[in-house]
N, C-alpha and C positions, 0 to 999 in steps of 0.2 A: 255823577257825570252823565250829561246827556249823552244816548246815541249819536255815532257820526253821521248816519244815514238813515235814511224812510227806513231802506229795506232793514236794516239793523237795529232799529226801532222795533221793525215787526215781527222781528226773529224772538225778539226777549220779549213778546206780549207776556203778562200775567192772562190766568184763566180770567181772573173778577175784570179787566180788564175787555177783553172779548167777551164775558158777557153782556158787559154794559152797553156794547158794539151791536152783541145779536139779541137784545131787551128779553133775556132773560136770565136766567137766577145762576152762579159760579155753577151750583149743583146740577144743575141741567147738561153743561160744559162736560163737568165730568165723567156724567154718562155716556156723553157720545164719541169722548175719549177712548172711554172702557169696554164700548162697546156693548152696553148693558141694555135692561129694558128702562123705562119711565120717561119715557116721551113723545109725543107720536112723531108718525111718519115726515109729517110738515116740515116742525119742529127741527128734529133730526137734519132733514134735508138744506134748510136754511143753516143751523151750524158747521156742516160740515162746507157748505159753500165758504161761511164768511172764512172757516180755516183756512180752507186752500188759499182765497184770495189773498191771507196775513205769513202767506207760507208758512203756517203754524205744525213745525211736527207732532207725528201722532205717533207716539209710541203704542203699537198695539200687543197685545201680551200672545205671541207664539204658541200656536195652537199646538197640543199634544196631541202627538202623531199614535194610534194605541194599534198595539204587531202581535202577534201572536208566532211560534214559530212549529211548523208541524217536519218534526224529525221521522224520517224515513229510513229506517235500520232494517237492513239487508245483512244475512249472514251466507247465503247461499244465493238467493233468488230465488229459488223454484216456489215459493210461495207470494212474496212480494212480487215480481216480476212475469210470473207462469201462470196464472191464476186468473185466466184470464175474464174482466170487468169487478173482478169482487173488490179488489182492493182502489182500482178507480173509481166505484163508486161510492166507496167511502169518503176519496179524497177530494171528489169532487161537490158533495155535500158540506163537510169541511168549510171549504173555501165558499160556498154560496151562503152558510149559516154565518162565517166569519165575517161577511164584506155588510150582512143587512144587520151584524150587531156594530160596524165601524168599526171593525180590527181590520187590516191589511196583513196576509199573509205571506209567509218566510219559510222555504220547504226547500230542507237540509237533506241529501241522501248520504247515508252512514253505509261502506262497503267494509262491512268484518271488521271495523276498527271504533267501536263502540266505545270504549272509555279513552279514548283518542277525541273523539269529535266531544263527547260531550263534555271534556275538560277543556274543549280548543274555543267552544260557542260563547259569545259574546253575550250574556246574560240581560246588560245594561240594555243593548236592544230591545229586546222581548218583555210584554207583558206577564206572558207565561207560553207553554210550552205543552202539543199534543205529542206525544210518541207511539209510532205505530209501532206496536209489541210481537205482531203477528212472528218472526222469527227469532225473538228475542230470549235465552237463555235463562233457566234458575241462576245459573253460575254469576252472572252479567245483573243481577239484580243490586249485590248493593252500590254498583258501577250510580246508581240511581241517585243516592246522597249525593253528589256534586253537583247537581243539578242546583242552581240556584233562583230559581225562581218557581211558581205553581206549574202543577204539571198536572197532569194525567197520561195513561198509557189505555191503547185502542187496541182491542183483537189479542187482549192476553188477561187470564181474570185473575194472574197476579196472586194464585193460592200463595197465601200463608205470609205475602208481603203484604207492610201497611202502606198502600197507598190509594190512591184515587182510580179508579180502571174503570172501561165498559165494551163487555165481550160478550162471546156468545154461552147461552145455556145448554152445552154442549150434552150436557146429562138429560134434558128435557127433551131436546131435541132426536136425538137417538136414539129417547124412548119411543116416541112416536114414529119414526120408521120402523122399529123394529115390531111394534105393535099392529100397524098396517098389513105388517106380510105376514105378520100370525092373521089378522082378521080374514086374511086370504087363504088362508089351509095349509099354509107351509108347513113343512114338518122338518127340511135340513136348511139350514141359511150358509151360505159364507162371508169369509170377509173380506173387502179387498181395503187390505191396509196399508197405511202410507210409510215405506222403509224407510223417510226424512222425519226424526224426530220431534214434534212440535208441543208444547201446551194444548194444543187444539185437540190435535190428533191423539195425546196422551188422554187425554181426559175420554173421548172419543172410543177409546180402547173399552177402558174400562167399563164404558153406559153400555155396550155393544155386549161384552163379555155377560155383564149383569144379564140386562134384558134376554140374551136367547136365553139361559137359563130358569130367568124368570117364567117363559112360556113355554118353558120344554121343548124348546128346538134343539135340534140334533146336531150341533157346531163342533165335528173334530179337526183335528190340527191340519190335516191335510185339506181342510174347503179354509185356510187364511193363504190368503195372496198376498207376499207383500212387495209392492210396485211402487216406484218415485210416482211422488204428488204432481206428477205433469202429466199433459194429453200426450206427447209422442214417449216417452218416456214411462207410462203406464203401460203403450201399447207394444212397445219392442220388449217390454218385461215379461206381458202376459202373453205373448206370441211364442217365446221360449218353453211358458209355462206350458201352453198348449202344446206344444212339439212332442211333450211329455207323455199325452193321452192321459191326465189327471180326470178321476173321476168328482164331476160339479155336484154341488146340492142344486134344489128347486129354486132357489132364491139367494140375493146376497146384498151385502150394504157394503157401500161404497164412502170412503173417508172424506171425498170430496168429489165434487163434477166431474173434474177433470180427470181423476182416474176413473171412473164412470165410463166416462165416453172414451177413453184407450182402449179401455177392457172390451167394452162394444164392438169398437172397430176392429181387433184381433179378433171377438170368439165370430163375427160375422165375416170374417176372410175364411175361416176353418171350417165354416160351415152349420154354424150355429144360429138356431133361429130363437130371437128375442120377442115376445118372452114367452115363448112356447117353452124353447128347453130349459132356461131360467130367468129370473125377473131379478133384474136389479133396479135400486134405489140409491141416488145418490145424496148430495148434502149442497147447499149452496145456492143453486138458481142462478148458474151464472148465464148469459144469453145465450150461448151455442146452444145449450141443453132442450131448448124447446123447438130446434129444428133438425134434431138430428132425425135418423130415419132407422126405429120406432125415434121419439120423443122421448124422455128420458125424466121418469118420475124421479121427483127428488126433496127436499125438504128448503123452502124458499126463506131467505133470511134477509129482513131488512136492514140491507148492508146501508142505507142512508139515513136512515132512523142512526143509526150509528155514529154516524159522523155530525149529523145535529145535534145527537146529548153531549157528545165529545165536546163539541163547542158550549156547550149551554152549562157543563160543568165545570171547564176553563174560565167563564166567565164567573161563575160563582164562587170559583174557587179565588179567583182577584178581584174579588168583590168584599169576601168574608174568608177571611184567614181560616177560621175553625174548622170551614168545612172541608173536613179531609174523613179520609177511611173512606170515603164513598164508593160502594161495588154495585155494578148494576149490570146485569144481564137480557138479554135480548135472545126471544126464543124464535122458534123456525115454524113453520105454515107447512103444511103437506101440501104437496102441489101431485096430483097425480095424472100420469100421460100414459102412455103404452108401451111402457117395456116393465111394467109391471102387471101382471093378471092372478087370474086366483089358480090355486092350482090341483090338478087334476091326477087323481089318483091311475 
């Protein structure tokens, strides 16, 4: 039975039909249906006129939208939140690596309820999934299997679990400060250690312990300090500690900037001159540190280097299944300012 109308005529065209309309081949129709390549611009442009004119719908096949989701686990904050530009600048490499690979980014913050959120996340969403590990627990690891899509975890190196990570080479790293203030005559080092437990800072202990050793510095129990990983919170700790009249070594390593520059601004209310009376060295390079008053030598770490393998491993890892186990570390730069010198018998 014929159509009742023009326009119901033109609704039911056949493809071979409209092509006979636009003098060329059904197959050419279907490209520009499809949205494909194999015809040129001309071409193209004439067919889709005559469509509209036939008000011919175009079914176009809905583009895949590709997400990635970067989860934000907080156990305390004073690392995630305190720490001030390390962890933005990760995040913010992240999202610049993710938008020029065509992911769109999804950034979830987890407050202490880690196998909570990651049983709650909507998987179907995401392509895959970064997690910043920075505060993230052994205990909370196999919390990790639920995870249902590719992952990797960021600023945790994930000893002795199998999965994808990229953090820092906290043992390399450590050596090379600790080898700087030997190159400089030191003979006693302290420590100022961070009394928040982290992966970082565990590993941190240990390269620290090693190394004075290694070079026969003179580290007894009474030169470790141990102060929360924040700048006010380093500095009302070691302000206590000074009340005390503790006797300092010549030099000391510092677990991160930010206890660095606590410790600073206490031993310099007390009267202590940097780095005349002792030379610290911190870890991290986070901005403050190069304006303080000394400058504040430290071990600079490319915290965005970081967030772009993150991403580039995310992507390979939803690219090719196989690729898992991947561990990769990222080592530290000595950056030296003046509140370290060499030291004078």
């Amino acid at each position: 039975m014929p159509p009742n109308s023009a326009a119901e005529w033109r609704l039911n065209m056949t493809v071979k039909e409209l092509a006979k309309i636009a003098g060329v081949s059904p197959a050419a129709i279907s490209i520009v249906l499809n949205n494909k390549k194999g015809v040129s611009d001309k071409t193209r442009e004439r067919i889709l006129n005559i469509l509209k004119e036939y008000n011919y719908s175009i079914n176009k096949k809905k583009e895949t939208v590709k997400k990635l989701c970067f989860l934000k686990y907080k156990k305390h904050g004073m690392l995630v939140e305190q720490n001030e530009g390390f962890i933005a600048a990760i995040l913010d490499s992240v999202e610049a690596e993710s938008c020029l690979r065509g992911y769109s980014l999804s950034i979830i913050v987890s407050d202490n309820n880690f196998e909570d959120i990651i049983n709650s996340i909507d998987y179907d969403a995401y392509d895959g999934l970064i997690l910043l590990g920075t505060e993230l627990e052994e205990k909370q690891y196999t919390c990790l299997k639920e995870i249902k899509k590719p992952y990797i975890v960021v600023d945790n190196n994930m000893l002795d679990y199998p999965c994808n990570n990229i953090a820092i080479n906290n043992q390399e790293t450590v050596y090379s400060a600790v080898s700087y203030l030997a190159e400089l005559k030191h003979k006693s080092i302290g420590y100022f250690h961070s009394s928040v437990n982290i992966s970082n800072f565990a590993e941190r202990n240990i390269s620290f312990v090693h190394c004075a050793n290694l070079y026969g510095l003179d580290f007894k129990p009474e030169y470790q300090f141990n102060l929360p990983p924040t700048l006010v919170g380093a500095y009302h700790e070691m302000k206590r500690y000074l009340s005390t009249n503790p006797v300092l070594p010549s030099c000391a390593f510092a677990d991160n900037d930010s206890i660095a520059i606590g410790v600073m601004k206490a031993l310099l209310e007390f009267g202590y001159k940097i780095p005349q009376d002792i030379s610290i060295i911190g870890f991290d390079d986070i901005p403050f540190s190069a304006i303080l008053t000394p400058p504040l030598t430290t071990m600079r770490i490319q915290k965005a280097l970081i967030g772009t393998i993150a991403v580039r491993q995310i992507c390979d890892l939803i690219d090719y299944a196989p690729y898992t186990g991947v561990k990769i570390q990222v080592g530290g730069e000595l950056v030296r300012r003046a509140s370290t010198t060499a030291f004078e018998e």
